[in-house]
C-alpha positions as semicolon CSV with decimal commas, in nm:
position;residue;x (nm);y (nm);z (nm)
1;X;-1,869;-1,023;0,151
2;X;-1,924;-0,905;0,530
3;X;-1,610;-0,776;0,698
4;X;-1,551;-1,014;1,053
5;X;-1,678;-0,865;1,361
6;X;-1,477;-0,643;1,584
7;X;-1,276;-0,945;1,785
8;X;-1,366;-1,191;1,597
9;X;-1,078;-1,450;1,551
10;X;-1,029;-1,617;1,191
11;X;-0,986;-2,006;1,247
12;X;-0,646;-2,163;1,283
13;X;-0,575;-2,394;1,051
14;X;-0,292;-2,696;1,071
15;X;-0,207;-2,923;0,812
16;X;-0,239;-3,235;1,027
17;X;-0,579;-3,164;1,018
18;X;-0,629;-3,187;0,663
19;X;-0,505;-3,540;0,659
20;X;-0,748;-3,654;0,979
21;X;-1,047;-3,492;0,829
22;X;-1,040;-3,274;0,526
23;X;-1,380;-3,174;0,500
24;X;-1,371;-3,065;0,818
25;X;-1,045;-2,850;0,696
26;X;-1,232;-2,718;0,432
27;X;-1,507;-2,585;0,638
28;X;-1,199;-2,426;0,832
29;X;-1,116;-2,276;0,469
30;X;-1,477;-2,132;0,401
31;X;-1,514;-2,029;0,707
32;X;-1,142;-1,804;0,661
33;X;-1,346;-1,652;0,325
34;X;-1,646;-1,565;0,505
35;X;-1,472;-1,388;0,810
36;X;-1,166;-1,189;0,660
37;X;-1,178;-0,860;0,663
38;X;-1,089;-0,720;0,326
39;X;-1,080;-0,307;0,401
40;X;-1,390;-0,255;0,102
41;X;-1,184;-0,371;-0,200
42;X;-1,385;-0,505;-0,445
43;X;-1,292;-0,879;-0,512
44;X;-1,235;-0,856;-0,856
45;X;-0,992;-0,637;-0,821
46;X;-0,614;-0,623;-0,817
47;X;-0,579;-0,479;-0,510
48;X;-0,817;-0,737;-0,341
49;X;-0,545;-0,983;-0,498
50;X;-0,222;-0,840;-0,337
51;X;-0,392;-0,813;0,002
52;X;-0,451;-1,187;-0,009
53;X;-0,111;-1,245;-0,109
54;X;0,047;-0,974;0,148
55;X;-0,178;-1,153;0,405
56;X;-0,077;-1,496;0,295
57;X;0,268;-1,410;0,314
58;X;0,314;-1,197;0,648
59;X;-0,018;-1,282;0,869
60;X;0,042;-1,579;1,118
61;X;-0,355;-1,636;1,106
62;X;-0,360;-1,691;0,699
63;X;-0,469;-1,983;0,472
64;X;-0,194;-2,151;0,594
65;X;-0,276;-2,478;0,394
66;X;-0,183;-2,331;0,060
67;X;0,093;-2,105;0,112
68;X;0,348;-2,414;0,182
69;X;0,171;-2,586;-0,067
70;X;0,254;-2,315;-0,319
71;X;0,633;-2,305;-0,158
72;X;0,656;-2,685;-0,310
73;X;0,449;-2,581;-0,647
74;X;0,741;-2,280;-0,675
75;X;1,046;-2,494;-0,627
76;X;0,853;-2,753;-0,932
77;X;0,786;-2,435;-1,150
78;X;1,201;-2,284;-1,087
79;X;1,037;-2,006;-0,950
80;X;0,913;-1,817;-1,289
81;X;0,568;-1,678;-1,155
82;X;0,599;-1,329;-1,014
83;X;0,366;-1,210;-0,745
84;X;0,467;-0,875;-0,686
85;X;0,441;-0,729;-1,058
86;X;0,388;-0,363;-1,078
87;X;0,165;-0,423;-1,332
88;X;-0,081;-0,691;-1,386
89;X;-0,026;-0,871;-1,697
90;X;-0,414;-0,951;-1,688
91;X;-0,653;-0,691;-1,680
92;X;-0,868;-0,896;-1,402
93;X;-0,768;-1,203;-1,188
94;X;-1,010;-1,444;-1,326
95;X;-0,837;-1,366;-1,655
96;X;-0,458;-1,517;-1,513
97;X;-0,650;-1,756;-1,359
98;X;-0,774;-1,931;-1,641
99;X;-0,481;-1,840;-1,830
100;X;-0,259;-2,070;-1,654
101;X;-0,468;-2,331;-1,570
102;X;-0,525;-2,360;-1,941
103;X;-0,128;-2,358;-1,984
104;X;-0,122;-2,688;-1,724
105;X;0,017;-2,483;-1,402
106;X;-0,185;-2,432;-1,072
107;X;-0,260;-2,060;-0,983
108;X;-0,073;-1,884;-0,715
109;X;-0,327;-1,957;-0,414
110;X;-0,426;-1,585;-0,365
111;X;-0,598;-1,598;-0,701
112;X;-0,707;-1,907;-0,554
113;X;-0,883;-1,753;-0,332
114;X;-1,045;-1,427;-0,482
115;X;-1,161;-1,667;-0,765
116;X;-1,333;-1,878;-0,494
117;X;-1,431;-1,507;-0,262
118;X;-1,604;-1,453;-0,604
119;X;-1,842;-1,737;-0,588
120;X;-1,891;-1,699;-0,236
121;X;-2,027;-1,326;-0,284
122;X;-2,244;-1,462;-0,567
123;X;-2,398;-1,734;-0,367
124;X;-2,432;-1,544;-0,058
125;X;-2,591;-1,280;-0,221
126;X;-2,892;-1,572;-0,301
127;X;-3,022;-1,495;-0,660
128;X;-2,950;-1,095;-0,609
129;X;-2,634;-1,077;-0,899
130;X;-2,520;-1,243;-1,138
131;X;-2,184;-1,403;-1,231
132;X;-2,100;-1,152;-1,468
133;X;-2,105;-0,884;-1,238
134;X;-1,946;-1,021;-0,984
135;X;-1,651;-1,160;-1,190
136;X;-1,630;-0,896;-1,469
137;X;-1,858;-0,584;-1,315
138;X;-2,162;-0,450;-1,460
139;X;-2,326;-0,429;-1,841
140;X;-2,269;-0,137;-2,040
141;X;-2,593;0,003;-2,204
142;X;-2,522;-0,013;-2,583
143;X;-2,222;-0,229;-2,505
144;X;-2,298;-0,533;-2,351
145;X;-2,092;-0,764;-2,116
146;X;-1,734;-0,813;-2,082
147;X;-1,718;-1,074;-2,347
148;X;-1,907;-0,873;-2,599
149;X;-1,719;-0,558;-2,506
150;X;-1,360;-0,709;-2,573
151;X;-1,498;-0,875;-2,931
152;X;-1,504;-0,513;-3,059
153;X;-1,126;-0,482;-3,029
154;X;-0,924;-0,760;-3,144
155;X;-0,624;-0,563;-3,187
156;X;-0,666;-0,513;-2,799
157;X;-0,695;-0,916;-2,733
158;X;-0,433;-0,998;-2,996
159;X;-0,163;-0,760;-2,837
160;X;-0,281;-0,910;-2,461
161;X;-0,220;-1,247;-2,575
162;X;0,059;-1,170;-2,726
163;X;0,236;-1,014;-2,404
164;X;0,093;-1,316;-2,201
165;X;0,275;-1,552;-2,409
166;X;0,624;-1,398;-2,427
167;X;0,558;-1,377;-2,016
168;X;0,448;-1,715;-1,971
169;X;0,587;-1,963;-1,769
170;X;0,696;-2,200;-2,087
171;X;0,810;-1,903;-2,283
172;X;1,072;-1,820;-1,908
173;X;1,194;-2,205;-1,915
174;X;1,278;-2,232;-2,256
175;X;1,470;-1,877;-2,216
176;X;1,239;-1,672;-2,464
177;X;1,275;-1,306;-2,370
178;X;0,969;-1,119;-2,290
179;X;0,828;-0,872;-2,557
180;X;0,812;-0,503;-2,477
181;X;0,494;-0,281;-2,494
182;X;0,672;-0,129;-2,814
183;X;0,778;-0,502;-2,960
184;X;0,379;-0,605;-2,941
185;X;0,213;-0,293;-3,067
186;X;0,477;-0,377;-3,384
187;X;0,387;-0,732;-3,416
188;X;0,026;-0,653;-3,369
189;X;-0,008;-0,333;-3,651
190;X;0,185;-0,617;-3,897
191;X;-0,030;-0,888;-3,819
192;X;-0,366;-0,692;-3,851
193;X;-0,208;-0,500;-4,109
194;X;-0,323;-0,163;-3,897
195;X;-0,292;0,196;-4,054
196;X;-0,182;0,334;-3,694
197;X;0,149;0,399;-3,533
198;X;0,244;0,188;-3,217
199;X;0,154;0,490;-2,978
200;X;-0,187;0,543;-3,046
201;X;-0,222;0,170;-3,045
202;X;-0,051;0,197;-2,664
203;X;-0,227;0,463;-2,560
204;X;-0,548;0,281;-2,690
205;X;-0,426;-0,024;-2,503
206;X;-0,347;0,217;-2,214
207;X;-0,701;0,352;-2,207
208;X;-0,848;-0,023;-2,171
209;X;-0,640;-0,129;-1,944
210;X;-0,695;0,160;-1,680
211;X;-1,105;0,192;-1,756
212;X;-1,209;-0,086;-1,966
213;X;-1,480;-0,060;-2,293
């Protein structure tokens, strides 16, 4: 996705033009994608994430359409998503993006956002990449893609899911507490019935998380 031009302005946006012509508004929104300048992080990433949010949050010239909209969502939800975690509780975005639609709550709108920076890459880049890359990065020789790559370890997936659920927004409003690293790695070695300890299924888990498989 190009950086904007040196002076380049992004487009204003005001809400009283969504209601007088919204697809207008959400050329207005495209446009925002195509021009922001996002300092060469890739947009799969994490870090591509917080920027959106930082900007969302701070810059007078962001997406202002969904950041009061997610003020209203916030109130409804009590408040129970956290957007400055110091650790992901997904190893990408897409991944807590689906996650919670699948759970029936909206995204926070900077996932919003990279999810739809994502398509916009893979269309702009007209036939060039695929999804998969752009969403999950490249094949693995001998491996395979993302999918196939994470169906080798379903100790891995079960112990994710696990901390996803005991961190979800249902489990926070019905007052379930969240499960430690140490908690999961237990539940997970009993479940699987695993001959390992729960450090070298952490540091496995540790390993993933920071390079992948």
């Amino acid at each position: 996705m190009d950086d904007k031009s040196e002076g380049q302005k992004l487009p204003k946006l005001n809400l009283d033009e969504l209601e007088e012509d919204p697809w207008a508004f959400g050329e207005k929104i495209n446009a925002y994608i195509q021009q922001r300048e996002v300092k060469k992080l890739p947009i799969n990433s994490w870090g591509y994430v917080n920027q959106l949010r930082d900007e969302m949050i701070e810059d007078a010239e962001s997406i202002t359409s969904l950041e009061p909209a997610w003020e209203l969502l916030e109130e409804l939800y009590d408040g129970i998503f956290e957007r400055f975690e110091d650790e992901p509780s997904f190893k990408l975005p897409v991944e807590e993006f689906i996650f919670h639609i699948s759970n029936g709550f909206y995204p926070r709108p900077e996932l919003l956002v990279a999810v739809a920076s994502c398509f916009q890459s893979y269309f702009s880049k007209k036939g060039e990449i695929e999804l998969e890359e752009v969403f999950f990065g490249k094949n693995r020789k001998r491996i395979g893609n993302h999918s196939a790559r994470k169906s080798h370890h379903p100790d891995l997936i079960l112990l994710e899911n696990l901390l996803r659920q005991s961190k979800s927004p249902h489990s926070q409003k019905n007052g379930i507490k969240p499960l430690t690293l140490d908690e999961a790695a237990e539940k997970v070695i009993n479940e699987l019935k695993l001959d390992v300890d729960p450090e070298s299924l952490l540091r496995k888990y540790r390993r993933y998380r920071k390079d992948g498989y």
